[in-house]
C-alpha positions in Angstrom: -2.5 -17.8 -7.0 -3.7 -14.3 -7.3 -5.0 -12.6 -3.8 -6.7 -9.2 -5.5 -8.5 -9.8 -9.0 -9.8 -6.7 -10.9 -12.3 -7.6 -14.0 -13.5 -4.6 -16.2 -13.5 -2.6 -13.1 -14.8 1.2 -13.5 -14.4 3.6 -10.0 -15.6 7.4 -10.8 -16.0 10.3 -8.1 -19.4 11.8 -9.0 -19.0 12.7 -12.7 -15.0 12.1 -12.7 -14.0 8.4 -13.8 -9.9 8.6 -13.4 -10.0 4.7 -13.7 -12.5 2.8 -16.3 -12.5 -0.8 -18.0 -8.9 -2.0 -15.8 -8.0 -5.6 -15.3 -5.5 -7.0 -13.7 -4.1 -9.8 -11.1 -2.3 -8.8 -8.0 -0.2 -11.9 -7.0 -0.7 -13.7 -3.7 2.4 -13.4 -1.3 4.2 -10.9 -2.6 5.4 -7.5 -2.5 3.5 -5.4 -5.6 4.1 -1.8 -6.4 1.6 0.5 -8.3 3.6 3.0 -10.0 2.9 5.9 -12.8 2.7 9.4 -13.2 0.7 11.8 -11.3 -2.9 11.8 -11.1 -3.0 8.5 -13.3 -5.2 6.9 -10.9 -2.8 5.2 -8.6 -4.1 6.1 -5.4 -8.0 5.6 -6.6 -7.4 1.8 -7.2 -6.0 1.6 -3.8 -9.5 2.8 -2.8 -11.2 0.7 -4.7 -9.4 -2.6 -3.5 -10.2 -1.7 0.2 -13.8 -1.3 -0.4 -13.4 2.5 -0.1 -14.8 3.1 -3.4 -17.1 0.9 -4.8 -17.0 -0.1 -8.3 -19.6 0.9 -10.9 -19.1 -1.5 -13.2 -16.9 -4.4 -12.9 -15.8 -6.4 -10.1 -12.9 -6.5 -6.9 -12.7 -9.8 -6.1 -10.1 -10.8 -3.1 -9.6 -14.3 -2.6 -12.6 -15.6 -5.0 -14.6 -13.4 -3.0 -16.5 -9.7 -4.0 -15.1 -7.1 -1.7 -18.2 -5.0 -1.7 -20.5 -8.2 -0.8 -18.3 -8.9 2.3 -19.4 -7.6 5.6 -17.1 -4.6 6.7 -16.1 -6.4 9.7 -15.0 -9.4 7.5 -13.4 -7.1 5.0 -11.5 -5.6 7.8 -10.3 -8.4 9.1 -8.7 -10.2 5.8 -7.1 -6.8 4.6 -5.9 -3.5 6.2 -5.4 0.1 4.3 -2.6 2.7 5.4 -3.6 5.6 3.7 -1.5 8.5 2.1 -2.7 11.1 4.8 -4.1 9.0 8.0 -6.6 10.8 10.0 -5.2 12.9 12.8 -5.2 11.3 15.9 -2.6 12.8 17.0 -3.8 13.2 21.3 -4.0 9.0 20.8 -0.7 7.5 22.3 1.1 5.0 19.9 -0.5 1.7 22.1 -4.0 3.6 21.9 -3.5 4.2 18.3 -2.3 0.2 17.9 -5.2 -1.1 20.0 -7.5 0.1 17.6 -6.4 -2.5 14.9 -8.0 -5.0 17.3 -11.5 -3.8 16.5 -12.6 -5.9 13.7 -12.5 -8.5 15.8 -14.7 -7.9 18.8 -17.8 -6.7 19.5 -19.0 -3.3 21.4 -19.9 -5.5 24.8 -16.3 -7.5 25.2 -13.7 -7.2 27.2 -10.3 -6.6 26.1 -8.3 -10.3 26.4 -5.1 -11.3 27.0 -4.8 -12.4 24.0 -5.8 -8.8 22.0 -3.0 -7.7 24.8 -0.6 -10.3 23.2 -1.3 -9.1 19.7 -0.6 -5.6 20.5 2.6 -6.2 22.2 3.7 -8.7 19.2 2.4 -5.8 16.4 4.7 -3.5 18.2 7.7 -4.8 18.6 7.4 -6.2 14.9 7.1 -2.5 13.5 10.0 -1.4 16.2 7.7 1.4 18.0 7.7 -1.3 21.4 9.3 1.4 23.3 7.1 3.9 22.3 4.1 2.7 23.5 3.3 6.0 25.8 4.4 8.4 23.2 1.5 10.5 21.4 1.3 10.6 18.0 2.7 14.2 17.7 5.5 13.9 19.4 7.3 10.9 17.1 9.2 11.3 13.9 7.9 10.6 10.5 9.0 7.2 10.6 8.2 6.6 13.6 4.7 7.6 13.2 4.8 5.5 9.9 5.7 2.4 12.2 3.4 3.4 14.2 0.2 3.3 11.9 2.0 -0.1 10.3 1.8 -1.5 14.1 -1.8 -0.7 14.1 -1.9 -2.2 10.6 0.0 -5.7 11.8 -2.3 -6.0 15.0 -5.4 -6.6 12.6 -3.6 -9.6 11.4 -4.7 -9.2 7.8 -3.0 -11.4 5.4 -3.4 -8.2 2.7 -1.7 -4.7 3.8 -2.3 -1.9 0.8 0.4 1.4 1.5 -0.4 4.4 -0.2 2.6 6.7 -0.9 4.6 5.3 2.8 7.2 7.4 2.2 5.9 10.9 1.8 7.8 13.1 3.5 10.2 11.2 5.3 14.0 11.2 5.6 16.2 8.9 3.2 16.9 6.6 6.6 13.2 7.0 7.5 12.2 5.4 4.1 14.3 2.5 4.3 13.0 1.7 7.5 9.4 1.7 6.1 10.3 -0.1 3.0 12.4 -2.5 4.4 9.9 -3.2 7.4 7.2 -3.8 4.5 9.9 -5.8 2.8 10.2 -8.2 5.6 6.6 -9.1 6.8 6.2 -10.0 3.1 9.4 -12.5 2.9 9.3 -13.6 6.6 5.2 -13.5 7.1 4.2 -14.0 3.3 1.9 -11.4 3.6 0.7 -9.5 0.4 1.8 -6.2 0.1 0.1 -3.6 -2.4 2.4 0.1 -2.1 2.2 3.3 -4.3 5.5 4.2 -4.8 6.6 7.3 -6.8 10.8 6.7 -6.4 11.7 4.0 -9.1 14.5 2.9 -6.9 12.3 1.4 -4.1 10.0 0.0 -6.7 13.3 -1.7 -8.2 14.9 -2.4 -4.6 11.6 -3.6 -2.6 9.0 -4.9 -5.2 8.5 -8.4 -6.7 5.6 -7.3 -9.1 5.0 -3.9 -10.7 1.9 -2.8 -12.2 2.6 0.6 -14.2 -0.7 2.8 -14.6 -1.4 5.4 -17.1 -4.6 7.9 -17.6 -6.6 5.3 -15.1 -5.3 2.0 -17.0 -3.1 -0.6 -17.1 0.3 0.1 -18.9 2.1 -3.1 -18.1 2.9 -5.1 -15.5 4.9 -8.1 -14.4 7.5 -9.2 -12.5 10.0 -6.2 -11.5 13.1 -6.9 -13.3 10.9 -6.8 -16.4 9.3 -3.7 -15.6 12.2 -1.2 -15.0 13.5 -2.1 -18.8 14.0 1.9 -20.1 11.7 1.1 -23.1 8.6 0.6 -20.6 9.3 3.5 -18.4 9.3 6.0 -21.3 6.1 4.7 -22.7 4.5 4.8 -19.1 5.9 8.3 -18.0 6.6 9.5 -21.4 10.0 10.7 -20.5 13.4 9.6 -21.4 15.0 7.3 -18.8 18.2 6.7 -19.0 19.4 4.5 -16.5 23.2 5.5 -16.1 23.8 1.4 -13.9 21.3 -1.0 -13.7 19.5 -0.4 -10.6 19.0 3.0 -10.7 16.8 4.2 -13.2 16.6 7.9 -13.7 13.9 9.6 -15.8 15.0 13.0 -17.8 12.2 15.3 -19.3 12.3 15.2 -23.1 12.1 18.4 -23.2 14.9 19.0 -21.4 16.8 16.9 -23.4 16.0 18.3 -26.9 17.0 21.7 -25.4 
C-alpha cells in the first residue's frame, strides 16, 4: 500500500521548475529517505507533498486522496512537515511550542481539554523533551530543539511525518538521537516517515526505502539494501564510491581520483 503517490507531477518557483514530469510511490509504514546531490530538488518535493507547493501539472495524491483538494485543516491533520529551517519561535517555551500541534484539531472558540493536555504530555515524553517543558526554545541544544519541534510534530497525531535535512547542524550523538527517535515511531507506531538525508550512512542505517533524485527526477529507488550498491551511487552523484565495508559507503570525487 503506498501512502504518498506522485503522477507526472511538475513544481516550479515562478519561472524555475527544479522538479518536472516525476513519478513515484512512497510506501505506507515505513521509513523512506530522499537522497541526491545538491540542489537536485530534494527539498522542493518535500514541499510539494505537504501542500506547500502546489503542483502545476500532475497530481499528489496521499491515501487515494489530492493533497491540494483537501481542506488545510484536514491536510494538517493526516500529515505533519518539520522543515529544514523552522520558523523562529524561539520566546515560545518547549510546551507552548508543542501545544501548537494541537491546532488542526480545534476550532478558535474551544477550550483546551484534557484530552489536548493528554496528547501533549504523551508527545513529550515520546520525543524525550518531558522535562523540558518550561525551557524556551533558545536556551536547548540542537537536539533538543529537534525533539522539541518532533514533539510538536507527534502531538498532531499524523500518521505521515516528512523531515527535511533533521540533522543539520547537530552533534554526531545529537543525530542519532533524531534518527533513531524517527526510527522508532516508524517500527513501534508504523507511522510513515519521509526524511532528506545528505549522510549515506543514516540513509543505510535508518531507512527502509530510498528514492535517489537527480536534476529534479527520479534516479532509482527501492528498497535500501538495493539502493546503496556502488554502481547506483555513482550514476546518482556521479562520483566514485568506494565503499571500503559494507555499510559504510564513502563517495570520492573523480577528479580527485584521476589526479
Amino acid at each position: 500500500m503506498a501512502t504518498i503517490t506522485l503522477d507526472q507531477v511538475t513544481l516550479a518557483y515562478k519561472n524555475f521548475a527544479p522538479i518536472e514530469g516525476l513519478s513515484a510511490c512512497i510506501p505506507h509504514g515505513q521509513f523512506t529517505a530522499l537522497i541526491g546531490p545538491s540542489g537536485c530538488g530534494k527539498s522542493t518535493l518535500l514541499a510539494g507533498i505537504a501542500g506547500q507547493l502546489k503542483p502545476n501539472r500532475g497530481v499528489i495524491k496521499l491515501n487515494g486522496d489530492d493533497v491540494y483538494a483537501l481542506p488545510k485543516g484536514e491536510l494538517d491533520r493526516r500529515l505533519a512537515l518539520l522543515p529544514q529551517k523552522p520558523n523562529a519561535l524561539h520566546e515560545l517555551t518547549v510546551r507552548e511550542l508543542v501545544e501548537r500541534g494541537r491546532e488542526p484539531y480545534r476550532k478558535w472558540y474551544q477550550a483546551w481539554s484534557s484530552e489536548d493536555e493528554q496528547i501533549v504530555n504523551a508527545a513529550m515524553r515520546e520525543a524525550g523533551v518531558g522535562d523540558l517543558g518550561g525551557r524556551t526554545l533558545q536556551e536547548l541544544s540542537g537536539g533538543q530543539h529537534q525533539r522539541a519541534w518532533i514533539a510538536r510534530t507527534l502531538a498532531q497525531q499524523t500518521d505521515v511525518i516528512l523531515v527535511d535535512e533533521p540533522t543539520t547542524f547537530l552533534s554526531v550523538a545529537s543525530q542519532e538521537e533524531v534518527l533513531g527517535l524517527l526510527s522508532r515511531l516508524r517500527h513501534e507506531q508504523g507511522r510513515t516517515i519521509v526524511a532528506v538525508l545528505h549522510d549515506l550512512a543514516h540513509a543505510q542505517r535508518f531507512a527502509d526505502f530510498v528514492i535517489a533524485m537527480r536534476d529534479g527526477r527520479i534516479a532509482a529507488m527501492g528498497e535500501t539494501r538495493e539502493m546503496m550498491r556502488p554502481e547506483i551511487l555513482s550514476e546518482v552523484f556521479e562520483v566514485d564510491c568506494n565503499p571500503p565495508q559494507p555499510t559504510h559507503p564513502v563517495l570520492r570525487a573523480r577528479r580527485a581520483r584521476r589526479a
